[in-house]
C-alpha positions as CSV (number, residue, x, y, z in Angstrom):
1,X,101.3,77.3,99.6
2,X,100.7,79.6,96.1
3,X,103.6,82.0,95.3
4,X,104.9,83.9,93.0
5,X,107.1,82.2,90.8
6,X,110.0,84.2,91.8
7,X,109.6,83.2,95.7
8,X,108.2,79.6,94.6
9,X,111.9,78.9,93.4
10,X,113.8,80.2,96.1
11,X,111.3,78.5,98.8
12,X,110.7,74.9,96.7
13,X,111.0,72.3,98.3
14,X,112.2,74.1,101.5
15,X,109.8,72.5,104.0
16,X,108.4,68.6,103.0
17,X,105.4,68.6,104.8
18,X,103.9,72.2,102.7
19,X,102.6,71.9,99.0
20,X,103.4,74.3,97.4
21,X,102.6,75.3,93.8
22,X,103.0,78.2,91.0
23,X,99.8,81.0,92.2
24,X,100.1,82.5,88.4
25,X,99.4,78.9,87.2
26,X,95.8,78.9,87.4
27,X,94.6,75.1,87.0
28,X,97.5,74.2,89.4
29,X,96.0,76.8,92.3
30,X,92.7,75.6,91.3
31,X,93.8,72.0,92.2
32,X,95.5,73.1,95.6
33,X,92.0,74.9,96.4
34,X,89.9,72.2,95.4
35,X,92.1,69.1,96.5
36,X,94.6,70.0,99.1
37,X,93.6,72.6,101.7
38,X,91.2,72.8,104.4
39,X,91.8,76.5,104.8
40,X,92.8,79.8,103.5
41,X,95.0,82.4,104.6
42,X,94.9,85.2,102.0
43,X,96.3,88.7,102.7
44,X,99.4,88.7,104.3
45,X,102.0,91.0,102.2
46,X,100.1,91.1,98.9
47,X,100.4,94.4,98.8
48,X,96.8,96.5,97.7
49,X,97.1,95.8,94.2
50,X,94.7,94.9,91.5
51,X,96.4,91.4,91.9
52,X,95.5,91.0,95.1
53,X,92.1,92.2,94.7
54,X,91.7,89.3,91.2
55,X,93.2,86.5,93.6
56,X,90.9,87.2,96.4
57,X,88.1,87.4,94.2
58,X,89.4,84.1,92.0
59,X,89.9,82.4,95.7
60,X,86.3,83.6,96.3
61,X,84.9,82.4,93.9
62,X,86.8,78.7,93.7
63,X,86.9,78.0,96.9
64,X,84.5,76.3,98.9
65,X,86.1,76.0,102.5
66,X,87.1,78.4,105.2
67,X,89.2,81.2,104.1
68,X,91.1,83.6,107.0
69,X,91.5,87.4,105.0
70,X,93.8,89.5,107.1
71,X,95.7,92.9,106.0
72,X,96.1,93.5,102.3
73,X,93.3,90.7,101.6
74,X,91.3,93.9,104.0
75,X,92.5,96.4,102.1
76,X,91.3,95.3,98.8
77,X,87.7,94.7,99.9
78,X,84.7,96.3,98.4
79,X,81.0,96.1,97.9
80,X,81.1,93.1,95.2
81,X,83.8,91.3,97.1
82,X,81.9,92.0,100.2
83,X,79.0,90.0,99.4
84,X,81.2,86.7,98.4
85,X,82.5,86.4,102.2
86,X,79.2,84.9,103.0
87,X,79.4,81.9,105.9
88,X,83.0,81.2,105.2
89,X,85.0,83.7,106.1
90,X,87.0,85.0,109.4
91,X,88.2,88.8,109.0
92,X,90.6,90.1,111.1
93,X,90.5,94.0,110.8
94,X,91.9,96.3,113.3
95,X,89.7,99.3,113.5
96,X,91.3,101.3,111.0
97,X,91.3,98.5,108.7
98,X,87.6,98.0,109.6
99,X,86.9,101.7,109.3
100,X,87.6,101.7,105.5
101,X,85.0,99.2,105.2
102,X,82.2,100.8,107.4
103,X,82.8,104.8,107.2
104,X,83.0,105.3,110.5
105,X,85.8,106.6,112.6
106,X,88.7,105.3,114.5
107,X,87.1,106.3,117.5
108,X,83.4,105.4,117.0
109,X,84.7,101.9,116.4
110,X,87.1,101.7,119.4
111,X,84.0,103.4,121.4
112,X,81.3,100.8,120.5
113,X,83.9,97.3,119.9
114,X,81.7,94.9,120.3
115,X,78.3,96.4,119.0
116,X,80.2,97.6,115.5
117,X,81.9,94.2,115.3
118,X,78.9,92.0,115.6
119,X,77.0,94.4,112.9
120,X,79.7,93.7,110.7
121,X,79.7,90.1,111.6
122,X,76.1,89.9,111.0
123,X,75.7,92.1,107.8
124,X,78.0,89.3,106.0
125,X,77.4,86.2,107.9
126,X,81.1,85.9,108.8
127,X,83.8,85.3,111.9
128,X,85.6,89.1,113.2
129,X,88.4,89.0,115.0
130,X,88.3,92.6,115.5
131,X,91.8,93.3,116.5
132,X,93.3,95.6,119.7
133,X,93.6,95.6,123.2
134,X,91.2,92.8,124.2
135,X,90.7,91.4,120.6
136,X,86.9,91.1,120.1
137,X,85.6,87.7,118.8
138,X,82.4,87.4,117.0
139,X,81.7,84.0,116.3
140,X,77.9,83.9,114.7
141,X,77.2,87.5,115.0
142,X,75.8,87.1,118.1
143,X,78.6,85.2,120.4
144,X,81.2,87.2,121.3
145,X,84.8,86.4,123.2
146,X,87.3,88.7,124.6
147,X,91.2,87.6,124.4
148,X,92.3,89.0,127.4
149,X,95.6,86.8,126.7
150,X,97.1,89.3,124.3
151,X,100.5,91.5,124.8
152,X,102.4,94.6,122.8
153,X,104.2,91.8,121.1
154,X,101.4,90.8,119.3
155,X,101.0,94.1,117.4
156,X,104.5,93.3,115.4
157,X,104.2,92.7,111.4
158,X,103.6,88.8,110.7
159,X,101.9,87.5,114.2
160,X,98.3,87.6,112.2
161,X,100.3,85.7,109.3
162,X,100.8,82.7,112.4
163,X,97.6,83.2,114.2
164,X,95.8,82.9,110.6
165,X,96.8,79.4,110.1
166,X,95.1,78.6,113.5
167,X,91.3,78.2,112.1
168,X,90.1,75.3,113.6
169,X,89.0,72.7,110.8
């Protein structure tokens, strides 16, 4: 786990079976990315800073595996970073998170789910999890799941944080 080095020293050590290292130390996150994940969850609480937006595009551009973007890791995207999510990514907008990134309306993307999903999901060769009632899955930009399994609960602050970590290796 890369934090700050403010939260690395209250959290150190904390939990044995998590690495976790300095994220400002750059050839130390470089070895976690290279050497001792098998996915990425990059988003949750960043904040939409110009930080956020370097890391993402440093973990981009570093990192070979799977990498889950959620929230802030959204909120930062733009054309360049766009094009980097290529084959290895899983983006989990909800539609206003997704309607930043498209231009179209809350609406037009709750009216046409599956079909604006699998666009997206297509355009940049990567997994949506476009979030809602009945999330929408798009898999290959073609295969799509409903999770009919969801409830309210799921809509609190920190369930995508869990469900992130949940990428199958």
């Amino acid at each position: 786990m890369a934090l700050s080095p403010e939260l690395l020293e209250k959290t150190n050590n904390t939990a044995p079976e998590i690495t976790f290292c300095d994220a400002s130390d750059r050839a130390q996150f470089l070895d976690l990315l290279t050497n001792k994940v098998n996915v990425v969850a990059y988003g949750m609480g960043k904040g939409k800073t110009e930080r956020t937006y370097n890391t993402l595009n440093y973990i981009l551009d570093n990192y070979k595996g799977s990498i889950v973007v959620d929230v802030d890791g959204i909120n930062v995207l733009d054309a360049p970073l766009l094009r980097k999510l290529c084959g290895r990514v899983i983006l989990t907008p909800h539609a206003l998170e997704l309607s930043r990134l498209i231009n179209k309306s809350v609406p037009e993307i709750l009216n046409s789910r599956i079909n604006i999903a699998k666009e997206f999901a297509n355009k940049y060769k990567i997994i949506v999890v476009l979030k809602g009632y009945q999330s929408i899955i798009i898999t290959d930009g073609n295969r799509v799941y409903i999770n009919g399994a969801g409830n309210p609960y799921m809509t609190v602050a920190g369930m995508g944080d869990t469900l992130g970590l949940y990428k199958k290796k």
